[in-house]
N, C-alpha and C positions, 0 to 999 in steps of 0.2 A: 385504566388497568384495574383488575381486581387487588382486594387490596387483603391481607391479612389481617383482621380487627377482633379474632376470637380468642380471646386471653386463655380461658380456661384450655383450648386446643393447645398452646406452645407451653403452658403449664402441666398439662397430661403428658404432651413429651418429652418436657425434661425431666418430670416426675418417672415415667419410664426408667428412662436412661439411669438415672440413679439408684432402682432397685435393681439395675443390672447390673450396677459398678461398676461404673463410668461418670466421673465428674463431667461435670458441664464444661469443663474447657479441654478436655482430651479433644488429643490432635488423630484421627486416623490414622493407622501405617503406611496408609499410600500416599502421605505426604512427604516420607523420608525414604532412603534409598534402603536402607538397613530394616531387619527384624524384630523389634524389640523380644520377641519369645523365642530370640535365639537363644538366648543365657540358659533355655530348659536344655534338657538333655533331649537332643536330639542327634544325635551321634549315630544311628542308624541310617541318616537322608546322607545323600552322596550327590554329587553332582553327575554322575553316569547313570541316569534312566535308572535307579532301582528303586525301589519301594518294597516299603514291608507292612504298614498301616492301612493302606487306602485301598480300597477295593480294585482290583487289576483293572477292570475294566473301564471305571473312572479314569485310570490316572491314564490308560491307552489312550482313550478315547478324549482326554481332555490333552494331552501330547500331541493328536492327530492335527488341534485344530492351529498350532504354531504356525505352521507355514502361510494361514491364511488370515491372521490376527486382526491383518489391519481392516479387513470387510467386516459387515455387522456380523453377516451368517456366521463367520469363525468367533466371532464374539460372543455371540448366542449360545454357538455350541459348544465355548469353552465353560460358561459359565450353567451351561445343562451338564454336561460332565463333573463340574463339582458336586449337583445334586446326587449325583449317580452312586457315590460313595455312603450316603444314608440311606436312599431312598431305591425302593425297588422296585421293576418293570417301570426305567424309566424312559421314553419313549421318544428319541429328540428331534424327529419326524414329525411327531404328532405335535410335538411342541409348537414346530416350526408353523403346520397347519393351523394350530388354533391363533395364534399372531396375526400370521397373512389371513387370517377369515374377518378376522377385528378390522383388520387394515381395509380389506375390500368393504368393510359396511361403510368405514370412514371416505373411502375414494368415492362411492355410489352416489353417498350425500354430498356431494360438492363438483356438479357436472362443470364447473366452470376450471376448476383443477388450479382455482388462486391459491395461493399458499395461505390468506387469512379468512380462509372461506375452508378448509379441511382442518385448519387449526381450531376452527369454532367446532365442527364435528368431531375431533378430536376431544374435547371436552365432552361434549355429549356423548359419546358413545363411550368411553374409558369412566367417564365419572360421575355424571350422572343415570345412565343405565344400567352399565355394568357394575360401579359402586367400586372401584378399585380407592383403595385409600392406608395412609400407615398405619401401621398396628399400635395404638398408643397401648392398647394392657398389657401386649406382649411381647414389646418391641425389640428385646435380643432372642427370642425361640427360633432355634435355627431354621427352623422350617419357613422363615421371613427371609431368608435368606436363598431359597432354593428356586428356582424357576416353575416347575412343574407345580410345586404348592404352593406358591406366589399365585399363580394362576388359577388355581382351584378355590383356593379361601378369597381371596381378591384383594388380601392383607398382605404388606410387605415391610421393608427396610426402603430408607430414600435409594440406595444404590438399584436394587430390585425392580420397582416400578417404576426408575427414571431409563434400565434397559427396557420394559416391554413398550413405554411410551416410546423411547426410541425405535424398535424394530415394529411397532404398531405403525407408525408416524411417516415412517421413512419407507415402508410399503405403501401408502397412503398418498407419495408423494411427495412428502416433506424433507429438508434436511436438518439434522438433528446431531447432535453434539454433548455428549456430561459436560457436567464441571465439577471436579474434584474439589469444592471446597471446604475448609478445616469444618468437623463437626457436622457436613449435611451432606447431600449429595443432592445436586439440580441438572437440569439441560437448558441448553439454549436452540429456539426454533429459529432456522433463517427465514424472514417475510418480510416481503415489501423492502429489500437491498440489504436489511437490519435484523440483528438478533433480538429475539426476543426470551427472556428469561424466563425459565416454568417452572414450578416446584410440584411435582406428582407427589408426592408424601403426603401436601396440603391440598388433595383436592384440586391439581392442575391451576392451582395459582400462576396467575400472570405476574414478573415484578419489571421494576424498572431496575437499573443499575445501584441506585438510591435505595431501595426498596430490598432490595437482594441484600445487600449488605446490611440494612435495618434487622432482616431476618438473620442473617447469620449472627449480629451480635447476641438476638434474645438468645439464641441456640447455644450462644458459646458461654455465652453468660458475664463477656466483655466486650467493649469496642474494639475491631480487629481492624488491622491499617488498610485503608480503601487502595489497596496495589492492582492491578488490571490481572495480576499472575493469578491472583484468589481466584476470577472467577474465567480461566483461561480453557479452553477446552483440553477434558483431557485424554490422552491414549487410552487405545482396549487394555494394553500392559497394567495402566494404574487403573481402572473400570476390576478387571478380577485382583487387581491386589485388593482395592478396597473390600473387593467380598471376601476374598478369603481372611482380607487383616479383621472384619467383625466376626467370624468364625472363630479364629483362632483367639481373638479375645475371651469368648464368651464359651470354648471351650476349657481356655487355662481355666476361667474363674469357677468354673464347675468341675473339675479336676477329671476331665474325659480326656487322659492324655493318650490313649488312641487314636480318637479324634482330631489331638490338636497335631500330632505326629504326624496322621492322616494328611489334613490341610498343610502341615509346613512341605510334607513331601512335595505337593503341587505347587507351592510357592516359589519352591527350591527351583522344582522343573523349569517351570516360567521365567523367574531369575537369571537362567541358563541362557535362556532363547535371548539373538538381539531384539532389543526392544523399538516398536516401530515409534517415529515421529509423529507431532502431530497434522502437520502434513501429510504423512502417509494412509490417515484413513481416510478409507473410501466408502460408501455406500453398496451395498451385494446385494 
């Protein structure tokens, strides 16, 4: 297994995270059912499709993808619909194209179609060519958090780069999985009958079970209880709560309460929708 051994690297991130305020043992929102930035006023969000912060089109077009959550596609394009709200002429066609182009370099190189034979090219072409990797100097600027700028700077959030390795991956061939665990966000690759655990933040690191949980503790900045639920796969539902919960963090603490208005709208939306199991997801 490759192994994590670059100090300075899990010190740059937590150094990060700390001039973003966020203590080193903050739990993500998507690990509790509740909002914690519901105490702001947001008394404008409703649970009846209205909106008043977030760009129409976003929130249309990120409501459109509910019905189809539990596929990656609808996953993709709920979380290109969040970008839609900052960012403009954004394209989720094109989106979707430049992924599946990733994906076909990655299937070309692996004519045998074994799962640890496109997982190796999956490294090479995600991270040693293209260079995707976490953004330690800037690691809450929202723009880490949006798909289409994810994609252009090659710099992300763990949530961000563990979806493009996913819908890279899982074009490719592969089946792939997050895991929502406290503090990071990883996937697991199915190969050879067994999961295998990745961390796209760190350069597609490979871990073992052991390993995974090594990592999460530097991250958390204590020893977290080795429970199987930590590193269980999780729903598209908690996949965009985690983005939208570092969103919303990182816009309360900059006081863009439009913004964070904006995000609880689609939170709220989402909330609304049944939430699918994790059995229900499927590969699109």
């Amino acid at each position: 297994m490759a192994r994590f051994s670059t100090r300075f690297s899990m010190d740059s991130f937590r150094a990060a995270r700390a001039r973003a305020g966020y203590r080193s043992r903050d739990v993500p929102f998507a690990q509790s059912n509740t909002h914690p930035l519901h105490c702001m006023e947001t008394s404008t969000v409703s649970r009846h499709n209205t909106f008043v912060a977030c760009r129409p089109e976003a929130y249309q077009f990120f409501q459109e993808q509910f019905p189809h959550l539990e596929t990656s596609e609808g996953l993709l394009r709920a979380a290109v619909a969040i970008s839609m709200h900052a960012l403009d002429d954004v394209d989720p066609d094109r989106v979707e194209q430049r992924l599946q182009t990733l994906g076909l370099r990655v299937r070309e190189r692996a004519p045998s179609r074994r799962a640890a034979a496109i997982l190796a090219n999956m490294h090479s072409v995600l991270f040693d060519e293209e260079g995707f990797a976490g953004d330690m100097e800037r690691y809450y600027n929202a723009l880490n958090s949006y798909v289409p700028a994810v994609l252009n700077t090659r710099r992300g959030l763990p949530v961000l780069l563990a979806l493009i390795y996913k819908i890279v991956g899982e074009s490719a061939g592969l089946t792939i999985q997050g895991i929502n665990a406290p503090g990071h966000f990883l996937v697991r690759v199915q190969c050879d009958n067994a999961w295998m655990i990745v961390d796209p933040f760190f350069g597609g690191q490979m871990l073992t079970r052991h390993e995974a949980f090594d990592q999460l503790d530097r991250i958390a900045g204590q020893r977290l209880p080795r429970t199987d639920n930590l590193l269980a796969a999780a729903t598209h539902h908690q996949w965009l709560t985690r983005i939208l919960g570092n969103l919303r963090q990182l816009f309360a603490t900059e006081g863009r309460r439009d913004d964070l208005t904006a995000m609880t709208e689609l939170a709220t939306a989402l909330d609304a929708f049944p939430q699918e199991t994790t059995r229900d997801i499927v590969a699109a």
